[in-house]
C-alpha positions in Angstrom: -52.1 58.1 -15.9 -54.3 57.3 -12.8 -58.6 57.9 -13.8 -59.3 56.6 -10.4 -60.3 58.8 -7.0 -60.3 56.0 -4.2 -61.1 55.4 -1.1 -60.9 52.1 1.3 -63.6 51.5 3.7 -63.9 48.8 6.5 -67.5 48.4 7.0 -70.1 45.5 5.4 -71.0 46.2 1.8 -73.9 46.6 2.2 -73.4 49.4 4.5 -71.2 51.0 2.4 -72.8 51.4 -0.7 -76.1 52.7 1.4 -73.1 54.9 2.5 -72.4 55.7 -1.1 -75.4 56.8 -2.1 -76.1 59.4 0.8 -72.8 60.9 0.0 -73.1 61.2 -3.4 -76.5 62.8 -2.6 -75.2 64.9 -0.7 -73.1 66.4 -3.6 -75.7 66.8 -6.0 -75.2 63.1 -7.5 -78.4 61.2 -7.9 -77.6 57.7 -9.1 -79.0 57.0 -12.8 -77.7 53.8 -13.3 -76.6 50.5 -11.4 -74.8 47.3 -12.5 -74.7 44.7 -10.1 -71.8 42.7 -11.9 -71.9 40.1 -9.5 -75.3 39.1 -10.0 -75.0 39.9 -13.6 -72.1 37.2 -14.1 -73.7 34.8 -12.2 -76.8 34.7 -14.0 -75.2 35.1 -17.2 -71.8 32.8 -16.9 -72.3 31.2 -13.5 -69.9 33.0 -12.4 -69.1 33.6 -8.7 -67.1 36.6 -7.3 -67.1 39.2 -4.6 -69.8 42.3 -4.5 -69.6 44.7 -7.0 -71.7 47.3 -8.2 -71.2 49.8 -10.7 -73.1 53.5 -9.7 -73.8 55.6 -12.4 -73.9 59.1 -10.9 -75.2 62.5 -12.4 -75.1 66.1 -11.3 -77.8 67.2 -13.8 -75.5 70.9 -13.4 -72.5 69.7 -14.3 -74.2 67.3 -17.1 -75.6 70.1 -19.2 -72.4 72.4 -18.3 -70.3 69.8 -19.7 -72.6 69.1 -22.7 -72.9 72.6 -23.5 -68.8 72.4 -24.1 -68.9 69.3 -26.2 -72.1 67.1 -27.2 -69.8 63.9 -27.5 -68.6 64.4 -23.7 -72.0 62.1 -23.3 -69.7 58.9 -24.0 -68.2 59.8 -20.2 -71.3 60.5 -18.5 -72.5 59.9 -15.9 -69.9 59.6 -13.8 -68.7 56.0 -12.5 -68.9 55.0 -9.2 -67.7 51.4 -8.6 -68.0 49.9 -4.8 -66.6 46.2 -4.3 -65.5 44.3 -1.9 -62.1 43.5 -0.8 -61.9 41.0 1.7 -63.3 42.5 5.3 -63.0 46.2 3.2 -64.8 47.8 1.1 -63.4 49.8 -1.7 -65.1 53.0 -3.4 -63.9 53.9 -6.7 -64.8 56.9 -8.9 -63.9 58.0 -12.1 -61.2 60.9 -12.2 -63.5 63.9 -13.8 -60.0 65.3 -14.6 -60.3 62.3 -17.2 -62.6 64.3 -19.6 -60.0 67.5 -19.5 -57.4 64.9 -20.6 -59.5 63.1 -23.3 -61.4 66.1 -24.6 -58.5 68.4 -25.0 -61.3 71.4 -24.2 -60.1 74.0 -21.9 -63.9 74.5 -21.4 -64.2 71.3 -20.0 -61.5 71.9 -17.4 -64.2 74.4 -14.9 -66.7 71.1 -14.5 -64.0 69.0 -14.1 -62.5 70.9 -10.9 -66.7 71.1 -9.4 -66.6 67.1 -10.1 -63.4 66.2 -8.6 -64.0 68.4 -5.5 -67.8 66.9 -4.8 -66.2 63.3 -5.9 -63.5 63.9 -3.2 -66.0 65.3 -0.9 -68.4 62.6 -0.9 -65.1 60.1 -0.8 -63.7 61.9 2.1 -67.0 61.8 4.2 -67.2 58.0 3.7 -63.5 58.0 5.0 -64.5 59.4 8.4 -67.6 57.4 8.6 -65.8 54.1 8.2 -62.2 53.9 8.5 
């Protein structure tokens, strides 16, 4: 089973995850969390790797739509947004909403899925044009 919606951009990081952002935005998404794991496993193993951040996005909406169906669905949310580099690319992961249909087993859950994966895919698609 794929959990992944991806996209490949060739653009500089930093860029791109300024990219992310606005496109998520755009969607609804405001971005609740962050996790720079490259910084992170520097400072904390002295460890050194490409850029990676880890985006937790929310659309407040969907959030209570969701939780109304199912309190526990809080152990998915928000939503996942990783953006790392890959080489002279930049890739843009986010988390398959589909994934809490599959997980949950709720047919409730199955309407905010489908809104998720079609602003996920929209914001994805937009950075796709911007930067391919």
């Amino acid at each position: 089973m794929t959990y992944d919606r991806t996209v490949t951009v060739k653009a500089p990081f930093d860029q791109v995850q300024q990219d992310v952002r606005a496109a998520l935005a755009d969607q609804g998404f405001g971005v609740l969390t962050e996790i720079d794991v490259q910084a992170t496993l520097k400072a904390k193993l002295d460890h050194d790797m490409e850029p990676y951040l880890i985006l937790g996005a929310c659309n407040p909406p969907l959030a209570h739509q969701a939780l109304e169906a199912d309190r526990s669905i809080g152990l998915l949310l928000p939503c996942n947004v990783v953006v790392r580099a890959d080489g002279d690319h930049v890739i843009v992961q986010a988390v398959d909403p589909g994934t809490m249909v599959t997980l949950t087993g709720l047919d409730a859950m199955a309407p905010v899925a489908e809104e998720a994966t079609r602003r996920l895919d929209a914001a994805l698609a937009t950075l796709a044009v911007f930067r391919s």
